[in-house]
C-alpha positions as CSV (number, residue, x, y, z in Angstrom):
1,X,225.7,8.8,-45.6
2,X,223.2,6.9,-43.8
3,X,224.5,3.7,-45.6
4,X,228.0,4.5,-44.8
5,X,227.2,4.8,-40.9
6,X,225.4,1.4,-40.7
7,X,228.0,-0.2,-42.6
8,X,230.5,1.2,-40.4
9,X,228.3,0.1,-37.5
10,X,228.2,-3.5,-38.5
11,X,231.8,-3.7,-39.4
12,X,232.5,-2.3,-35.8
13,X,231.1,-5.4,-33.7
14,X,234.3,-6.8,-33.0
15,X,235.9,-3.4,-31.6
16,X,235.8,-2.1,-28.0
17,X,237.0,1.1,-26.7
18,X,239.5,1.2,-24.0
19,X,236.7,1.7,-21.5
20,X,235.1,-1.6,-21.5
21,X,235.7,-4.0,-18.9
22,X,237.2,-7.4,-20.8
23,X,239.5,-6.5,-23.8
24,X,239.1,-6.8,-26.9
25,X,239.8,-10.5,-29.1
26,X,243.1,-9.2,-30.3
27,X,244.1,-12.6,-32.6
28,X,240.8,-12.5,-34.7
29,X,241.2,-11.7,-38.6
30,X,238.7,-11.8,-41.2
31,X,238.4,-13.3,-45.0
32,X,235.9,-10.6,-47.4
33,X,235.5,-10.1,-50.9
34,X,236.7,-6.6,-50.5
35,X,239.0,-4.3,-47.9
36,X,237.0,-2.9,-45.0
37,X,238.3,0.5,-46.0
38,X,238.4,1.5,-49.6
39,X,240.2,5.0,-50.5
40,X,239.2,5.1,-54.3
41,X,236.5,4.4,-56.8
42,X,239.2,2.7,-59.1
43,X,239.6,0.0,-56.2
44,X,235.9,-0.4,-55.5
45,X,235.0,-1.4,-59.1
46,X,238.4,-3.8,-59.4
47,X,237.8,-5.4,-55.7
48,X,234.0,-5.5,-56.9
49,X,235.3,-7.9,-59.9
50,X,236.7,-10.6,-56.9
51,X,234.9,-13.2,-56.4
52,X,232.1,-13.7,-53.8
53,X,233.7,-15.4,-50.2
54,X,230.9,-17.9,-50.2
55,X,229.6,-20.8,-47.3
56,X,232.2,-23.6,-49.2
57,X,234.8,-21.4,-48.4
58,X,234.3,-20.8,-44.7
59,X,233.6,-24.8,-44.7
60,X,237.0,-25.4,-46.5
61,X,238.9,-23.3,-44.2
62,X,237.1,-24.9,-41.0
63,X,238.5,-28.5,-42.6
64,X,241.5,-27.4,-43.4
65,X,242.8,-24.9,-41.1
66,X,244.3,-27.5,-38.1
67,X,245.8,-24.4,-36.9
68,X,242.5,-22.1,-36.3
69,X,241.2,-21.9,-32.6
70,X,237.9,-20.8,-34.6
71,X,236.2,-20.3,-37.2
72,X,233.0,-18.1,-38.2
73,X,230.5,-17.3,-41.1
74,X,228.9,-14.0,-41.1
75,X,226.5,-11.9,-43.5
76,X,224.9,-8.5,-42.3
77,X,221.7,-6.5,-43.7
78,X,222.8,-3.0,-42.5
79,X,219.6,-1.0,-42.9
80,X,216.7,-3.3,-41.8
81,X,213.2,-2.1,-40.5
82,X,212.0,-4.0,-37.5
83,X,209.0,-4.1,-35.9
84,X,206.9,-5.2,-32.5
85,X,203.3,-4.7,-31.8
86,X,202.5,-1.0,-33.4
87,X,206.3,-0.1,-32.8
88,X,209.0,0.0,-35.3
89,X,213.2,0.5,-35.0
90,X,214.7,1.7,-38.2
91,X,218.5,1.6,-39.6
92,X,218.7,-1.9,-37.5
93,X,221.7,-4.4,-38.3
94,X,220.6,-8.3,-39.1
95,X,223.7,-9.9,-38.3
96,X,223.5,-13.9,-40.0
97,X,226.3,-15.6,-38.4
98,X,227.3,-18.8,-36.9
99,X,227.1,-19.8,-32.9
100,X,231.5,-19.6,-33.2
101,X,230.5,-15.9,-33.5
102,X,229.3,-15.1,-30.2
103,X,232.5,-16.4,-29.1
104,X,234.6,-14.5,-31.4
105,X,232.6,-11.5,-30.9
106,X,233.0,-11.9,-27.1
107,X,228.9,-11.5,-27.0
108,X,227.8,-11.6,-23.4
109,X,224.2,-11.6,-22.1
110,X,222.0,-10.0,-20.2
111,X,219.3,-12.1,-20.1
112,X,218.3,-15.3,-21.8
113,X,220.8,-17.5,-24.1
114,X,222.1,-17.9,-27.9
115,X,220.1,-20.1,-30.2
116,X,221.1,-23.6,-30.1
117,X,222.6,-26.3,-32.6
118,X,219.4,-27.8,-33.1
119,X,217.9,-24.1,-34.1
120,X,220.5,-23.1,-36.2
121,X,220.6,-26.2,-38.0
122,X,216.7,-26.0,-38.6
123,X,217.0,-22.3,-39.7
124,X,214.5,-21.4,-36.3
125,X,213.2,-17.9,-36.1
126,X,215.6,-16.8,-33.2
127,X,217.7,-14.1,-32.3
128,X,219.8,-12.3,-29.6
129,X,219.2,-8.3,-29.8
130,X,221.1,-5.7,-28.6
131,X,219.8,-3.2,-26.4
132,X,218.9,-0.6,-28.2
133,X,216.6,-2.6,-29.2
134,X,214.9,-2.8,-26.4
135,X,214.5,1.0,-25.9
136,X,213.2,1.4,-29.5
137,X,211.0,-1.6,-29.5
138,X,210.0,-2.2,-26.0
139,X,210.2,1.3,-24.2
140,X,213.4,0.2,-22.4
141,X,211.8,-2.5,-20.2
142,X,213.9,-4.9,-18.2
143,X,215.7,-7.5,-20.1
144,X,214.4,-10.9,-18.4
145,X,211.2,-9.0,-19.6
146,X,211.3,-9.5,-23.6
147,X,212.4,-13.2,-23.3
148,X,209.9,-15.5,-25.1
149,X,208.5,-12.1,-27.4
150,X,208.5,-11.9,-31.0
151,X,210.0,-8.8,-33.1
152,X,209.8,-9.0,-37.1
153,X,212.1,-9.1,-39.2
154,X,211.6,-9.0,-43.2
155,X,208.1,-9.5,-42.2
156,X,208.8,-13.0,-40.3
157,X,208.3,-13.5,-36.6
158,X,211.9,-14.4,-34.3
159,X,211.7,-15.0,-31.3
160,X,214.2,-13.2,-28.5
161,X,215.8,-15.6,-27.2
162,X,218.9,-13.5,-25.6
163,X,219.6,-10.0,-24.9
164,X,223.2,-9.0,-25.0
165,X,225.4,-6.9,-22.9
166,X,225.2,-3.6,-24.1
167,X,228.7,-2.0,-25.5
168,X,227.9,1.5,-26.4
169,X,229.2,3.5,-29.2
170,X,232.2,3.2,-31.2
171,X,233.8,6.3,-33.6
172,X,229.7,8.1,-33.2
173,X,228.2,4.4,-34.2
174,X,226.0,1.9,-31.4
175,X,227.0,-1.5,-31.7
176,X,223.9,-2.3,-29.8
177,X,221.2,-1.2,-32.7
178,X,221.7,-5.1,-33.9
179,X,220.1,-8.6,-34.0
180,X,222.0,-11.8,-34.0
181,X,220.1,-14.5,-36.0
182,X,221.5,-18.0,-37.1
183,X,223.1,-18.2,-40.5
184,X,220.5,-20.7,-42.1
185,X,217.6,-18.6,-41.2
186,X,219.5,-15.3,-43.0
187,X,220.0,-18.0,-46.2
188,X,215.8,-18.5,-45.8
189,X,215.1,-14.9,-45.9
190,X,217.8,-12.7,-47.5
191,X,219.2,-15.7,-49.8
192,X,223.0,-16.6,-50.5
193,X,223.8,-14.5,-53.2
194,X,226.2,-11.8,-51.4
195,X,229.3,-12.2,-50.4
196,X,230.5,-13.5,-46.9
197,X,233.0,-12.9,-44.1
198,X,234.7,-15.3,-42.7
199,X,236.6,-14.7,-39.3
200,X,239.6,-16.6,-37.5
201,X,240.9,-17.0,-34.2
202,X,244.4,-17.7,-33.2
203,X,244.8,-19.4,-30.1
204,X,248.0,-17.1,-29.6
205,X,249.6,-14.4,-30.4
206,X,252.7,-16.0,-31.7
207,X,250.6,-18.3,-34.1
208,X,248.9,-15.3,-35.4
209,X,251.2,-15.4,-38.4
210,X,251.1,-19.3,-39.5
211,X,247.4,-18.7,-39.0
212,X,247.3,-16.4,-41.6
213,X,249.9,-18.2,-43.8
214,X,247.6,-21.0,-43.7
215,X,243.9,-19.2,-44.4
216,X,246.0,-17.3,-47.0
217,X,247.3,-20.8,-48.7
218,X,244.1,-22.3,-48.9
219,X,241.9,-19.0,-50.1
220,X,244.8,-18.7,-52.9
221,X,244.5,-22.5,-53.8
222,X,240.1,-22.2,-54.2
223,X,240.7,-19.2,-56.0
224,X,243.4,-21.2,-58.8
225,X,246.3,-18.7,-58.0
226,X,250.0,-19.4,-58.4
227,X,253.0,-18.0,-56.7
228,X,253.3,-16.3,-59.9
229,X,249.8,-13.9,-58.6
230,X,250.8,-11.2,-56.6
231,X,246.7,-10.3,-56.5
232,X,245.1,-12.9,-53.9
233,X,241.9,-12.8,-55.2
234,X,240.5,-11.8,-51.5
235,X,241.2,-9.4,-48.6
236,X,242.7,-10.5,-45.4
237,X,242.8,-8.1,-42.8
238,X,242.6,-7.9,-39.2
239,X,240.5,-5.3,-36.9
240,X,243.7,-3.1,-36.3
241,X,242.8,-1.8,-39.5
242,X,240.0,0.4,-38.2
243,X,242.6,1.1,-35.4
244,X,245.0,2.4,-38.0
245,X,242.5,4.5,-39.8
246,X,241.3,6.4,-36.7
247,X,245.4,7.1,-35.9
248,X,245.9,8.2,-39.6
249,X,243.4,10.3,-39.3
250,X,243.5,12.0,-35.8
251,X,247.3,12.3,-36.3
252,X,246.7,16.0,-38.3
253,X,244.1,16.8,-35.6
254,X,246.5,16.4,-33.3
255,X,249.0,19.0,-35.1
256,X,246.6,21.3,-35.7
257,X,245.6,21.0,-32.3
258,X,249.0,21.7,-31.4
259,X,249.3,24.7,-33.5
260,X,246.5,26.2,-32.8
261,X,247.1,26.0,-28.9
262,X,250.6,27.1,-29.5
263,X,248.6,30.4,-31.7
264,X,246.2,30.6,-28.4
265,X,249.8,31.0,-26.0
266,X,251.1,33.3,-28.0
267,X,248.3,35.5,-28.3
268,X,246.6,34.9,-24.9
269,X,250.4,36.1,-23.4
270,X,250.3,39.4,-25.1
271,X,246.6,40.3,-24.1
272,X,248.1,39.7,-20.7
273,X,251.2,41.5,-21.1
274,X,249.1,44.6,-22.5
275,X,247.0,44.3,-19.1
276,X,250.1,44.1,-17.0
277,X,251.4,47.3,-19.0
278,X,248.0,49.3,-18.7
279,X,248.2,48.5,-14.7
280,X,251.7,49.8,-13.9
281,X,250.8,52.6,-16.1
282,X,247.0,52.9,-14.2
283,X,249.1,52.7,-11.0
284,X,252.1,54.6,-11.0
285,X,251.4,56.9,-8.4
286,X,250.9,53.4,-6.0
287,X,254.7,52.4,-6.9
288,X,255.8,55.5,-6.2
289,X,254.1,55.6,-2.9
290,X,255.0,52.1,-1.8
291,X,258.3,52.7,-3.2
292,X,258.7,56.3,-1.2
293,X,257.5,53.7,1.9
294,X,260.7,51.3,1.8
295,X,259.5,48.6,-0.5
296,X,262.1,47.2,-2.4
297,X,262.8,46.4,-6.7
298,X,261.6,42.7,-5.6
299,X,258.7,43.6,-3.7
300,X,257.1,45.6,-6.7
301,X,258.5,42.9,-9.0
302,X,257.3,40.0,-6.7
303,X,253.7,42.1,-6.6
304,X,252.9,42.3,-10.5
305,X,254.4,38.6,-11.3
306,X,251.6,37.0,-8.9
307,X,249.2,39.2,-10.6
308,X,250.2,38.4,-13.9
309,X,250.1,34.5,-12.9
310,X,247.2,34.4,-11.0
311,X,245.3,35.7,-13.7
312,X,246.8,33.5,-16.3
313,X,246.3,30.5,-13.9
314,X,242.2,31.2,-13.2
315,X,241.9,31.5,-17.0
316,X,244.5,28.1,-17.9
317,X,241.5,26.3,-15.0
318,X,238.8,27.9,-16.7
319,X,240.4,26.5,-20.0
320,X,240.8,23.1,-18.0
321,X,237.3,22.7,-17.2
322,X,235.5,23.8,-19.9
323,X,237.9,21.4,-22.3
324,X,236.9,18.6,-19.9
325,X,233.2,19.4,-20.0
326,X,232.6,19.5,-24.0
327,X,235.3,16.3,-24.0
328,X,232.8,14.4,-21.6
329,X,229.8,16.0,-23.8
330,X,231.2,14.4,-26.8
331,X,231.8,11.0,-25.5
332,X,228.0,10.6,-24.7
333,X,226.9,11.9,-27.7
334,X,229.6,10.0,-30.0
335,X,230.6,7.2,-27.7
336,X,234.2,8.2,-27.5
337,X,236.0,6.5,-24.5
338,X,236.6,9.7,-22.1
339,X,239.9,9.7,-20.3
340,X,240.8,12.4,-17.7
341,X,243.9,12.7,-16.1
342,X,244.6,15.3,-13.1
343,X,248.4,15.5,-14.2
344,X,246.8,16.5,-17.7
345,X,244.7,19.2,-16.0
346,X,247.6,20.6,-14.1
347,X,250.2,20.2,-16.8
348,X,247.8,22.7,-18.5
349,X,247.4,25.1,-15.4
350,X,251.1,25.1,-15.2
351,X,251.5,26.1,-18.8
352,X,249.2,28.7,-18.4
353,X,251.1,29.7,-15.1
354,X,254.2,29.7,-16.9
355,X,252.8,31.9,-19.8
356,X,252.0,34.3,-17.2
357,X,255.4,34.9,-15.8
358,X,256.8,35.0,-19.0
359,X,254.0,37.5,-20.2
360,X,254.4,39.6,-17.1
361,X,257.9,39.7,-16.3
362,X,258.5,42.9,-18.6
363,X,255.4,44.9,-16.9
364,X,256.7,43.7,-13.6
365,X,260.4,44.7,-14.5
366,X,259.4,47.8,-15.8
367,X,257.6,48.8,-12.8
368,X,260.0,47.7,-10.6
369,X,262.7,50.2,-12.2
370,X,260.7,53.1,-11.7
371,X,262.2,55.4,-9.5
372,X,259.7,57.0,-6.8
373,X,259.9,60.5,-7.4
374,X,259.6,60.1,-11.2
375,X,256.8,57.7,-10.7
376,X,255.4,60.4,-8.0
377,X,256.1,63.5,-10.5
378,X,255.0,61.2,-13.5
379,X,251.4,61.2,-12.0
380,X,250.9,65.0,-11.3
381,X,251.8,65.0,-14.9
382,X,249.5,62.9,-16.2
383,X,246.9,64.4,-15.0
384,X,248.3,68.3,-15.7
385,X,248.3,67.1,-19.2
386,X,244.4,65.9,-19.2
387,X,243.2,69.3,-17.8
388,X,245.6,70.8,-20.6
389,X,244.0,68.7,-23.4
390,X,240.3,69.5,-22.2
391,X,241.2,72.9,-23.5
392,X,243.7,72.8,-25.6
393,X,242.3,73.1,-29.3
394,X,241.0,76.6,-30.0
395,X,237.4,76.1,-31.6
396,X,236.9,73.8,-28.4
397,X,237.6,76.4,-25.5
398,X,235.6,79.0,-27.6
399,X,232.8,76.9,-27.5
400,X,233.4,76.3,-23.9
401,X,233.7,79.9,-23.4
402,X,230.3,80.2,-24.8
403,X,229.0,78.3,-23.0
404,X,230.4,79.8,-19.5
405,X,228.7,83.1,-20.5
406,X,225.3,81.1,-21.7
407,X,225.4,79.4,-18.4
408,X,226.8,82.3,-16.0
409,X,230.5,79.8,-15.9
410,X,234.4,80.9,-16.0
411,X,236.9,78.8,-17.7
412,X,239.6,81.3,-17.9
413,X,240.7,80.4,-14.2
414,X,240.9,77.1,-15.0
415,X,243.0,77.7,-18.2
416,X,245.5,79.9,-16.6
417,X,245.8,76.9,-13.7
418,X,246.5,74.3,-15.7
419,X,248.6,76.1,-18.2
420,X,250.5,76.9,-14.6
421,X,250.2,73.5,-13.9
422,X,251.5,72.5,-17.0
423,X,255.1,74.6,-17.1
424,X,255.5,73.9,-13.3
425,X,255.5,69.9,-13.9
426,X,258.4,69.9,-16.6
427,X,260.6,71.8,-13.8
């Protein structure tokens, strides 16, 4: 798992969310030994059997490409264990690449500058790191501060030479847990033995395609296929593809989502029509009172719809609130972009609202319809019918019988009152 998250990390670089400032290099494609996403073991071992995208090929595509705005050469070492002083950052990304990448990566910095043509041709110890590097390293001191210090990596001293913009998380991974070095000094340390990426930018969107076309011709032409080879040899992919993957795999979160807040509705508006139902039933003898008064159907009905919505609304902004506090509590912990609308939050009070009138037009009808002497009558009989029940099974007015003579108590007054009470309220 912990492989899988740095590998994700490092494949991320090129991605921004929504939220950052400048947008992300939409014409920039990349050249790999294998897919970034692989769905089956049975791929893996046949994309495994490619092979390797080596530094001739990124040179061959640079000389031959007249239609490429630029051209990069990339390696990474996901997992990496740097150090400084008596302090250590773990799971760090050593990113090998070309100076073309900081361009195509749209790196920009804090502090310092990227190593130069002279130090990437000489394989120099240098490096840009991101910030996290800082606050593992250097207890998150100033960026200016760190210029000119040495980190290790692979047990070799580079120099910081940059520090770049921080860019925050991506799909629960930091893109800033990651050190830029040049190209020739990765070949000195970690060899050039695994395979490479190559990236491309278009100048355009509309030469995106020939772009391709042409990186596509000349990989197929190193690798000795025909037009007769439907299998390239190579993948060729673009960064939509992590794009696509996060759609494909939100889109049944989103229906479930939908199904169960369509579940909640349904549910939350019969808990509020029982309420509704308990309350005219509670207060029958205040509709009949009102209505003895001169209030009207529309009155009583008017009085238990606002009920029945306001309570519906208070919980839909209760709902509203608490969904926006765990959505912003997951974008800091997982580096989602957080978006909040206010015509979300009051599209979901108004559903809420609505669920309430529909919930509580029944109760509200229902009271409305009573008529005030029933409703009136209705009450005394209610509670004739409670005194009757308190002594209504034999064993139980024995036992309260019993209890009148251990304590010096009558009942029989009261049992020949409500029993009165009882055949009087039917009349």
């Amino acid at each position: 798992m912990t492989g899988r998250r740095a590998w994700a990390a490092s494949r991320s670089v090129l991605l921004k969310s929504p939220s950052d400032d400048t947008a992300s290099p939409p014409l920039v494609f990349s050249v790999s030994k294998r897919p970034q996403i692989i769905t089956s073991r049975e791929d893996f071992l046949r994309f495994n059997k490619r092979k390797d995208v080596t530094h001739e090929d990124w040179e061959a595509i640079a000389r031959l490409c007249n239609l490429c705005w630029r051209t990069g050469l990339s390696a990474n070492v996901p997992r990496e264990t740097i150090k400084h002083a008596d302090q250590k950052s773990d799971e760090v990304t050593i990113r090998g690449a070309t100076i073309s990448m900081f361009d195509i990566d749209a790196v920009n910095l804090d502090a310092g500058r990227f190593f130069s043509d002279s130090e990437y041709a000489a394989g120099r110890e240098a490096c840009v790191v991101g910030t996290d590097i800082l606050e593992n390293l250097f207890g998150g001191a100033p960026p200016e501060s760190v210029i000119g210090q040495d980190v290790r990596i692979a047990g070799r001293p580079f120099e910081i030479v940059g520090v770049a913009e921080k860019k925050g998380k991506i799909f629960g991974f930091s893109r800033d847990n990651l050190i830029y070095i040049p190209y020739t000094a990765y070949q000195k340390i970690y060899g050039a033995r695994n395979s490479l990426v190559v990236f491309i930018q278009a100048a355009s969107a509309e030469k995106i395609t020939e772009v391709e076309d042409q990186v596509r011709a000349i990989m197929r032409n190193r690798r000795g296929k025909t037009f007769r080879d439907e299998e390239d040899g190579f993948a060729l992919e673009t960064q939509d593809v992590f794009l696509n993957l996060y759609g494909s795999a939100t889109s049944n979160i989103y229906l479930v989502t939908i199904g169960v807040a369509a579940i909640s509705l349904v549910v939350g508006g019969i808990v509020v029509m029982n309420i509704m139902l308990v309350s005219v039933t509670e207060r029958t003898k205040e509709i009949g009172i009102r209505k003895a008064v001169g209030a009207r159907q529309t009155d009583i009905l008017r009085q238990f719809l606002i009920e029945a919505v306001t309570v519906t609304a208070i919980g839909g902004a209760i709902g509203v609130v608490t969904g926006f506090g765990l959505a912003y509590l997951i974008s800091m912990l997982m580096g989602f972009p957080l978006l909040m609308s206010a015509g979300s939050a009051l599209l979901g009070v108004g559903v809420s609202s609505l669920v309430g009138i529909i919930s509580g037009l029944w109760p509200a009808w229902r009271a409305a319809r009573l008529h005030p002497i029933d409703a009136l009558r209705a009450r005394r009989f209610d509670v004739a019918r409670k005194q009757a029940a308190l002594v209504s099974d034999y064993p139980g007015r024995e036992r309260r019988r019993h209890h009148g003579h251990l304590h010096g108590l009558d009942y029989s007054g009261i049992e020949s009152r409500v029993r009165r009470t009882d055949r009087s309220s039917w009349v």
